[in-house]
LUMKE-406920 format. One record per atom (N, C-alpha, C, CB): x, y, z; residue in one letter. Coordinates in steps of 0.2 Angstrom, whole numbers, plus 5000, padded with zeros to 4 digits. Each point is the difference from the previous one (the first is absolute). Glycine has a CB too. Example, Ala and Ser with C-alpha at 12.3 -4.5 7.8 and 13.67 -1.06 7.14 Angstrom:
// LUMKE-406920
506649725039a499650065000a500450065000a499149945006a500750114990s500450065001s499650055003s500649974990s
***
This chain:
// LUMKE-406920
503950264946x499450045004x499650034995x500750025009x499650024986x499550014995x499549974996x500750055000x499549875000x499749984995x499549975006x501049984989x498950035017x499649955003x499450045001x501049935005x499150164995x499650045003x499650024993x500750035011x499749964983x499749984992x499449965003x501349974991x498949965009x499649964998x499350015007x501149924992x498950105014x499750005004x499350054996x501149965011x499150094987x499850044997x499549994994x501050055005x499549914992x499849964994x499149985003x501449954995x498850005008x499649975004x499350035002x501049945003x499050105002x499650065002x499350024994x501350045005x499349984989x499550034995x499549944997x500950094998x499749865004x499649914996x499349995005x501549924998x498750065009x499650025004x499350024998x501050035005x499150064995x499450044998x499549994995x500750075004x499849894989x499449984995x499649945002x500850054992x499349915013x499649955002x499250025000x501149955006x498550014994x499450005001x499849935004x499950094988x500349865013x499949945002x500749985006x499249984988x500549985016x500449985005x500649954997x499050015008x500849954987x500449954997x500350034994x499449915005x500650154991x500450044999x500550035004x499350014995x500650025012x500550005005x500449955003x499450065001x500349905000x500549944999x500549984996x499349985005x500450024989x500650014993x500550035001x499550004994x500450075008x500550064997x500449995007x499250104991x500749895015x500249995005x500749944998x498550045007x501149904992x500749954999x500350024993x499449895007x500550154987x500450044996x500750035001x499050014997x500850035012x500250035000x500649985005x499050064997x500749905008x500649945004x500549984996x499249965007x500649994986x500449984996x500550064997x499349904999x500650185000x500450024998x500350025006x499650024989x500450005016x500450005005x500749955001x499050055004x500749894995x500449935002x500450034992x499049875009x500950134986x500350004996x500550054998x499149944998x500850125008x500550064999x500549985006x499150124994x500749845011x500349995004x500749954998x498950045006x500849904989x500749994998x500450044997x499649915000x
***
């Protein structure tokens, strides 16, 4: 549970540095694959 509210967070700040939409989308699927990846 920690590690998921880690990374969500992570994300967030990732998030805020965007400037472009397809930046957002990057960091967005970054972020899915490290979920799927804490999940195993």
């Amino acid at each position: 549970m920690k590690i998921l509210v880690l990374i969500l967070a992570t994300t967030a700040f990732t998030l805020t540095g965007c400037n472009t939409v397809q930046g957002i989308g990057k960091d967005i699927e970054k972020g899915g694959e490290a979920i799927q990846k804490a999940v195993k």
